[in-house]
Structures are given as C-alpha cells and as structure tokens.
N, CA, C and O of each residue as an XYZ file, in Angstrom:
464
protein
N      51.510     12.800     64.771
C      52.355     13.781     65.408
C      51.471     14.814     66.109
O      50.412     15.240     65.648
N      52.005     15.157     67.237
C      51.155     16.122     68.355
C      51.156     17.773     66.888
O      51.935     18.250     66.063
N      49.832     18.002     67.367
C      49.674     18.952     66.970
C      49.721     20.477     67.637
O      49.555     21.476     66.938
N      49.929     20.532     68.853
C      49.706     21.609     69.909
C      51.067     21.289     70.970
O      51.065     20.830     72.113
N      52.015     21.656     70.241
C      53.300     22.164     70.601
C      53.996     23.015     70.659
O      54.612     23.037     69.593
N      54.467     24.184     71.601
C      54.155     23.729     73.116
C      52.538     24.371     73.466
O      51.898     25.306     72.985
N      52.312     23.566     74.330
C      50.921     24.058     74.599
C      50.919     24.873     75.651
O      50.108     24.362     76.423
N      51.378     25.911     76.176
C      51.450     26.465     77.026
C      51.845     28.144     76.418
O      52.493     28.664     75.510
N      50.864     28.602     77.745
C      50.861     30.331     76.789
C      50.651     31.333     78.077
O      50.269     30.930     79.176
N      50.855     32.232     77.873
C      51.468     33.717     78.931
C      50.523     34.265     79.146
O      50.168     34.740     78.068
N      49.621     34.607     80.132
C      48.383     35.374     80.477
C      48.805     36.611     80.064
O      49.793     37.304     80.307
N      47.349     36.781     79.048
C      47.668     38.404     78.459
C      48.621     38.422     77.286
O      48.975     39.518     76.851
N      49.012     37.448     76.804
C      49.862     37.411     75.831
C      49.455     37.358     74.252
O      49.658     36.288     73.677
N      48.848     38.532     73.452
C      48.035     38.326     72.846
C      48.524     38.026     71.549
O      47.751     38.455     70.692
N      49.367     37.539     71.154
C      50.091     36.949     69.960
C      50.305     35.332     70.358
O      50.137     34.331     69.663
N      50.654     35.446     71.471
C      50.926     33.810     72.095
C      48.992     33.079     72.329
O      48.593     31.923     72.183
N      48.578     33.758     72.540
C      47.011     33.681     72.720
C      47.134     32.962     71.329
O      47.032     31.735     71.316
N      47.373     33.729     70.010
C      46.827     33.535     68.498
C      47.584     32.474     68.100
O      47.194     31.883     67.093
N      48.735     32.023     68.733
C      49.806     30.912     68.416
C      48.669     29.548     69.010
O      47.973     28.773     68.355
N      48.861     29.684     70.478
C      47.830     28.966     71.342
C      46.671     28.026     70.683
O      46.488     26.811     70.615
N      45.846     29.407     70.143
C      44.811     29.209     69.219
C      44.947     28.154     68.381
O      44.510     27.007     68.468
N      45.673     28.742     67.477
C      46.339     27.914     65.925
C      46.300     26.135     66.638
O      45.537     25.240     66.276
N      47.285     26.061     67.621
C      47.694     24.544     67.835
C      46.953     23.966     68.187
O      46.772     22.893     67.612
N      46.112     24.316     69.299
C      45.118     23.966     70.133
C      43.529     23.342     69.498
O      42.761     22.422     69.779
N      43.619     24.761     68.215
C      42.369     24.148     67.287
C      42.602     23.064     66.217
O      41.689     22.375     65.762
N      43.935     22.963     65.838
C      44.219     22.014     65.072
C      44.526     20.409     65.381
O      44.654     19.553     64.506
N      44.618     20.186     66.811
C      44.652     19.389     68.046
C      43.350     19.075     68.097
O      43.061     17.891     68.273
N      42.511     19.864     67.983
C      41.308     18.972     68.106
C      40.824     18.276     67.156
O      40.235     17.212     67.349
N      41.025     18.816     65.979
C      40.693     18.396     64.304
C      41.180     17.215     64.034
O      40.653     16.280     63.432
N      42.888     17.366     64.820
C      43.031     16.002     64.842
C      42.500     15.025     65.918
O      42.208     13.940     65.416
N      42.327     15.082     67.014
C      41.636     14.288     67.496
C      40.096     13.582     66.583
O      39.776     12.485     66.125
N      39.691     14.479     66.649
C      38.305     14.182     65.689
C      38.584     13.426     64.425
O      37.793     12.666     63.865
N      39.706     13.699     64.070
C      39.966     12.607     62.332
C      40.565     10.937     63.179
O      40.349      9.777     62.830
N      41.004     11.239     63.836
C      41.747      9.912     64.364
C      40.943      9.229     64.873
O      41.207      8.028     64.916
N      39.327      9.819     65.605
C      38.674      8.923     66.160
C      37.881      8.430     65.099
O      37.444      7.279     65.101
N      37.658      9.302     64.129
C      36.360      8.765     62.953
C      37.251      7.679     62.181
O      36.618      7.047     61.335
N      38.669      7.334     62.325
C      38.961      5.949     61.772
C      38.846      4.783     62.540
O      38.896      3.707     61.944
N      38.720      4.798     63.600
C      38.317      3.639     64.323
C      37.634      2.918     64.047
O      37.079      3.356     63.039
N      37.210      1.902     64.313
C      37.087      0.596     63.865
C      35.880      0.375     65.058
O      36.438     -0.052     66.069
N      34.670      0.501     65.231
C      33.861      1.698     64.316
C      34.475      2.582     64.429
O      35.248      2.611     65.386
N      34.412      3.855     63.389
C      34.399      4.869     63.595
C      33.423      5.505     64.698
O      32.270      5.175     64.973
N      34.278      6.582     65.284
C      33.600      7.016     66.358
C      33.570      9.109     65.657
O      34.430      9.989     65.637
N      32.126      9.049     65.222
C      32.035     10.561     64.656
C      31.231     11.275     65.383
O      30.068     11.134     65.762
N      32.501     12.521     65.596
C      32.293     13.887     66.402
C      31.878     15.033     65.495
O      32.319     15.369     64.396
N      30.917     15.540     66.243
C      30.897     17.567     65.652
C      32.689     18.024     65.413
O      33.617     17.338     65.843
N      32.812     19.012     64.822
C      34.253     19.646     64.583
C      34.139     21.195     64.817
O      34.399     22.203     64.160
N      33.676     20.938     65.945
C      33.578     23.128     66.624
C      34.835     23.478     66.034
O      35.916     22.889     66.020
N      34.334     24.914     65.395
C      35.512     25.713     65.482
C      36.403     26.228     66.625
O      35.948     26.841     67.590
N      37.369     26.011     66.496
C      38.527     26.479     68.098
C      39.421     27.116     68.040
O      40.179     27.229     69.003
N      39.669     27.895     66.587
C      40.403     28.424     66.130
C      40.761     29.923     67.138
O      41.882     30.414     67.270
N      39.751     30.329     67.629
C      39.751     31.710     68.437
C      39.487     31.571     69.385
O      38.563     32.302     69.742
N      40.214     30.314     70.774
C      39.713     30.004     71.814
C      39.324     31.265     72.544
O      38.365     31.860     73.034
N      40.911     31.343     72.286
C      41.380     32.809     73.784
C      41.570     33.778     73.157
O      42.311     34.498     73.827
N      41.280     34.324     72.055
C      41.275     35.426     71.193
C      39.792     35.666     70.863
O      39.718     36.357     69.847
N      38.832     35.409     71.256
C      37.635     34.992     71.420
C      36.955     36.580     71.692
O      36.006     37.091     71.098
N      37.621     37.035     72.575
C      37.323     38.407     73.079
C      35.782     38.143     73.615
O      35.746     36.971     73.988
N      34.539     38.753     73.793
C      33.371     38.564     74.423
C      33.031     37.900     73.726
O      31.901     38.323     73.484
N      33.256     36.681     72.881
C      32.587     35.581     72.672
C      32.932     34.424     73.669
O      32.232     33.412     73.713
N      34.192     34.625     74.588
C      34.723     34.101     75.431
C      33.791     32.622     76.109
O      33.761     31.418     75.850
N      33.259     33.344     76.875
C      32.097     32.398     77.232
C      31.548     31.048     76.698
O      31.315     29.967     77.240
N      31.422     31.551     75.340
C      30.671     30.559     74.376
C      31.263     29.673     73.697
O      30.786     28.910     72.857
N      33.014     29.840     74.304
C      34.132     29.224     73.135
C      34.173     28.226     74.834
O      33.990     27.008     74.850
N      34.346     28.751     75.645
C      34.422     27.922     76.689
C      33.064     26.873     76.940
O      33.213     25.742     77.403
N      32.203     27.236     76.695
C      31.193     26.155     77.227
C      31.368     25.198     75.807
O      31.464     23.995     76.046
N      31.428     25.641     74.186
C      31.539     24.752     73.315
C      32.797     23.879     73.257
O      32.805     22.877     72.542
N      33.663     24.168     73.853
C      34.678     23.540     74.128
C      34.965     22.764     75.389
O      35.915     22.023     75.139
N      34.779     22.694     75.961
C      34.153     21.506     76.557
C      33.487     21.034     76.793
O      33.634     20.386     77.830
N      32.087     20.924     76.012
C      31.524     20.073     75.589
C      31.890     19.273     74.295
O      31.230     18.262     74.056
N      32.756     19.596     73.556
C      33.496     18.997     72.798
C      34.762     18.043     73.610
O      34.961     16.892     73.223
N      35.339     18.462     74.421
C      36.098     17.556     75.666
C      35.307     16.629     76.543
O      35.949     15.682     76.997
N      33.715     16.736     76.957
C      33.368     15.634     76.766
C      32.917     14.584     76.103
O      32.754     13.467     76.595
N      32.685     14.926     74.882
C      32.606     13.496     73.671
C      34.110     13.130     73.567
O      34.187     12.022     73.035
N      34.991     13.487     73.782
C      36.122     12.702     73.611
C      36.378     12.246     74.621
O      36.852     11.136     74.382
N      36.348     12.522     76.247
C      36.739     12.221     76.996
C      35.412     10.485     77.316
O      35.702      9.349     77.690
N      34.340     10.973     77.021
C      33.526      9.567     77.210
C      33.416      8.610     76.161
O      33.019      7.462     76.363
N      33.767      9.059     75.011
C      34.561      8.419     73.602
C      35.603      7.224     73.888
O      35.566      6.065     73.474
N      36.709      7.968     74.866
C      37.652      7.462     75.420
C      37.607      6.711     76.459
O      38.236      5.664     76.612
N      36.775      7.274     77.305
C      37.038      6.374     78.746
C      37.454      7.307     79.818
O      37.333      7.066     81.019
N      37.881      8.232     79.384
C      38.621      9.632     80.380
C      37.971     10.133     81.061
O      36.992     10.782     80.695
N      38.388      9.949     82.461
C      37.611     11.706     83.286
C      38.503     12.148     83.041
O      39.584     11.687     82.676
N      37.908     13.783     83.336
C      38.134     15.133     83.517
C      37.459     15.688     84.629
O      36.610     15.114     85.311
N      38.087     17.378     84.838
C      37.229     17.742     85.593
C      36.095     18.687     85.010
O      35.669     18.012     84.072
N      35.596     19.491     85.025
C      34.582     20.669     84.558
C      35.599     21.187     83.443
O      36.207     22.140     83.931
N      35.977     20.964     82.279
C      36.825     22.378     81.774
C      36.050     23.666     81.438
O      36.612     24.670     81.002
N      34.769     23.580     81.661
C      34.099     24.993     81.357
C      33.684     25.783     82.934
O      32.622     26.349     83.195
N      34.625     25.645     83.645
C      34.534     26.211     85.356
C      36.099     26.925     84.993
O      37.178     26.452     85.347
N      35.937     27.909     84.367
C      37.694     28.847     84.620
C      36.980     30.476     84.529
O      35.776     30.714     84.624
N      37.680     31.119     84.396
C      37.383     32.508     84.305
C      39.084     32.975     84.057
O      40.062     33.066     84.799
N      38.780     33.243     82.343
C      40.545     33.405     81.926
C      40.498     35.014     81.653
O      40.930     35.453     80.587
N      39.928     35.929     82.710
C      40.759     36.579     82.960
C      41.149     36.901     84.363
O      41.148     38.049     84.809
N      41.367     36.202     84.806
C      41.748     35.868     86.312
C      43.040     34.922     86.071
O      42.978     33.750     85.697
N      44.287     35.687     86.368
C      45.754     35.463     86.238
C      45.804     33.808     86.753
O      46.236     32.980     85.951
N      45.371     33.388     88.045
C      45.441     32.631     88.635
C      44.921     31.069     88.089
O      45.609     30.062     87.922
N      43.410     31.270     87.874
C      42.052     30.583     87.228
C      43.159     30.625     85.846
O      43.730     29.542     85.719
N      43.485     31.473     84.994
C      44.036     31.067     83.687
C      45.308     29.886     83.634
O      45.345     28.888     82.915
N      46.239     30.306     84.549
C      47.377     29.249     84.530
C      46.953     27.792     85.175
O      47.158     26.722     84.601
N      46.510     27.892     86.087
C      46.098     26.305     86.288
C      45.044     25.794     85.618
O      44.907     24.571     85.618
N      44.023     26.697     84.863
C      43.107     25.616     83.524
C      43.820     25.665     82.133
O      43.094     25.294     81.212
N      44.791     25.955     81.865
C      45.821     25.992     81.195
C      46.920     24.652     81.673
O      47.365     23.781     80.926
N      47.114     24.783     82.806
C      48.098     23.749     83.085
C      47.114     22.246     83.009
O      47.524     21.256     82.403
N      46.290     22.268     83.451
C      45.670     21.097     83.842
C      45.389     20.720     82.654
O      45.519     19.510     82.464
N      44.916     21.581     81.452
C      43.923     21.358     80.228
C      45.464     20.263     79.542
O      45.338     19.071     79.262
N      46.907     21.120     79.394
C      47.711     20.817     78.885
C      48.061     19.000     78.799
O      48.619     18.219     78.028
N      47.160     18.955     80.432
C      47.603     17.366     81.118
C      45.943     16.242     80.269
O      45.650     15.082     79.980
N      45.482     17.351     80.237
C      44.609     16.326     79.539
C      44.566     15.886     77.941
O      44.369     14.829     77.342
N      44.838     17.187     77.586
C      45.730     16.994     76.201
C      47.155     15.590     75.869
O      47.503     14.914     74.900
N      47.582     15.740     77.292
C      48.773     14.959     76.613
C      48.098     13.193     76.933
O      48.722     12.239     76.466
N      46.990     13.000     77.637
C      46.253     11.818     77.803
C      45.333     11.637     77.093
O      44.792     10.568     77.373
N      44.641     12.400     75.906
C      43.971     11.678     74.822
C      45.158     11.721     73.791
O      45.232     10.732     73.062
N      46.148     12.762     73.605
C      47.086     11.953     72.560
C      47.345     10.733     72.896
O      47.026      9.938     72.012
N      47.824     10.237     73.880
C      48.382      8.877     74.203
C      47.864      8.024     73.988
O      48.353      7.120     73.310
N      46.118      7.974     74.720
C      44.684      7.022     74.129
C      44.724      6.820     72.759
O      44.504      5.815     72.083
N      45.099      8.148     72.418
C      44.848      7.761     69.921
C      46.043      7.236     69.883
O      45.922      6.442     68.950
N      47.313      7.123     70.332
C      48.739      6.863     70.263
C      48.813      8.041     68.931
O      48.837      7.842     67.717
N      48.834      9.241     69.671
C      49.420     10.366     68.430
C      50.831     10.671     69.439
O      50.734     11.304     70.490
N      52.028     10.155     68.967
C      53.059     10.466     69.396
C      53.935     11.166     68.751
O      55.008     11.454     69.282
C-alpha cells in the first residue's frame, strides 16, 4: 500500500510541509524494504527524509541526499528522471513543479515494486 498519500503540499505550508515529510519519508523506507526482497535482493542506504522540507538551512543537504537516493532507485529500476536536486523550494514557482513532477515519479517506482 502507497505510503505517501496525498503527496502533494502548499508552498509555505508549514504543518502540511510536516505531514509531507511524514509520507514522503516513509515512502522511501518502503521503497528500500521492497527492493531488498528481490530476488537478488537489491540493498540501499536508508537516508533519513523525515525533515525534507522542514529541513530549514539544512535544506540543501536534504536535497542533494535525496536525490541521490532517487538515483539508486531510479538505476535499480531502470527509470530516468530528471536532476531532482536542481529546485530551489523557496521559489513559489521552482517548488510546485518539483513537487508536481517528483509526485509523477513517485507514482512510477510504486508501480515498478507493484505497491498498489
């Protein structure tokens, strides 16, 4: 079962930020358990992601570790992507479309694990 429902959150919204957080980091945890059963297992690092966007000036560092964690899954998988560490979330604009796009890549490695 998807873990990061709904994945979508309100620029500046700093409770929805901490909701965000919650799903988003637990979405990856599961990704990471679902791939280490594979047949081989395929074993990932498990960054913390708990404080993507609540991150405050650690910001930066949650973004570059986090996608670099999106690419071991994405070449794990077979997936492109584009850069997810090219946003600047506090820029209204830059936040909703790496938000929207991220959402679309999210819903294409659930599908790859068949987490429905």
């Amino acid at each position: 079962m998807p873990q990061f429902q709904p994945d979508q959150v309100t620029f500046k919204d700093l409770p929805g930020y901490g909701a965000w957080d919650m799903g988003h980091g637990r979405e990856h945890l599961q990704f990471v358990q679902v791939l280490s059963q594979q047949v081989p297992p395929i074993v990932l690092p498990d960054p913390d992601l708990l404080s993507f966007l609540t991150a405050g000036t650690a910001n930066p560092s949650m973004v570059q570790s986090h996608a670099a964690q999106h690419n071991l899954i994405h070449a794990a998988l077979g997936i492109t992507s584009i850069d997810l560490s090219q946003v600047n979330l506090d820029d209204e604009n830059d936040f909703y479309n790496w938000t929207g796009y991220h959402a679309t890549v999210h819903a294409v490695i659930r599908q790859a694990l068949g987490i429905i």
